[in-house]
Residue, then its C-alpha position, 0 to 999 in steps of 0.5 A: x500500500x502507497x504511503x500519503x504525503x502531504x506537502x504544503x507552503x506554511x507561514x505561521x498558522x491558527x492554534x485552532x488549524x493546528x488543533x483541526x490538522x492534529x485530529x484529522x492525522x491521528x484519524x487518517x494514520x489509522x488507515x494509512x501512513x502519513x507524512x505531514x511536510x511544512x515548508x516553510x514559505x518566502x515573504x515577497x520583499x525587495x529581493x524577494x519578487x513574486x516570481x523568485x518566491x515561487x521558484x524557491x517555493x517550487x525548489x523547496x517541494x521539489x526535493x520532496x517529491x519523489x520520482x514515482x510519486x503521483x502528484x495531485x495539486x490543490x488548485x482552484x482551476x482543478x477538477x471538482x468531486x462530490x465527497x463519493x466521486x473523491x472517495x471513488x478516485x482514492x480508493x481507485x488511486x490506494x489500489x494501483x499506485x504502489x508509490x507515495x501518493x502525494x497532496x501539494x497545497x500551495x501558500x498564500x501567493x499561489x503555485x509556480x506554474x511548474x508545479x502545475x506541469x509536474x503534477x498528475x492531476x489538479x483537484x479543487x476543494x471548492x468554488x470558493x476561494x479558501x486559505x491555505x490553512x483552510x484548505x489543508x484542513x478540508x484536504x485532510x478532512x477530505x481524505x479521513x471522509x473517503x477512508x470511512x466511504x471506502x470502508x463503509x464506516x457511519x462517519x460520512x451520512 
């Protein structure tokens, strides 16, 4: 069984997101390993442009990733699912992937487009516009929902 990663661009967070992530980790490690990755993410400043940024961000997730990870990048622009439909292409994904499945979450400025080019498929949380804290908690409780779908469990009704 492939492990999951989740790699994401991190400033400084809520103690009630950090609180949130806890829980929903505890509950997914159940069910799977998991590796949780800040990196720690660039301030836009004099010497540090838009772009330079997202290059080092870029840079930074990169040497996360390895080669026969599937990628799947959180972007707004991505493909939609209902809660079933996301269950359907994990549990799909958990049977045939015999690598790391990797989640990447960018930060508050966005993703480098060669994230985008990299990436296997690109998988939006909502129409909304989301933080990125916010997002990585829906992402984990996402991932904890399609566990207890593929498994039958009463959590999702």
């Amino acid at each position: 069984m492939p492990r999951l990663k989740i790699i994401f661009i991190e400033r400084s967070s809520k103690p009630f997101i950090k609180e949130g992530e806890r829980y929903y980790l505890n509950k997914i490690k159940n069910y799977i390993p998991i590796k949780w990755i800040p990196i720690k993410g660039l301030k836009i400043g004099k010497e540090n442009t838009f772009n330079y940024v997202l290059d080092k961000e870029y840079e930074k997730i990169l040497s996360k990733i390895k080669g026969r990870d599937y990628i799947i990048l959180m972007d707004s622009r991505g493909k939609k699912f209902s809660s079933e439909e996301f269950a359907r292409f994990f549990e799909d994904l958990l049977n045939r992937c015999a690598s790391d499945i990797t989640f990447i979450i960018g930060g508050p400025l966005g993703i480098s487009k060669r994230l985008s080019d990299i990436s296997h498929i690109r998988i939006s949380l909502s129409d909304l516009t989301l933080n990125h804290q916010i997002a990585r908690l829906l992402l984990l409780e996402q991932i904890y929902r399609a566990f207890t779908i593929i498994r039958g469990e009463s959590y999702h009704k």
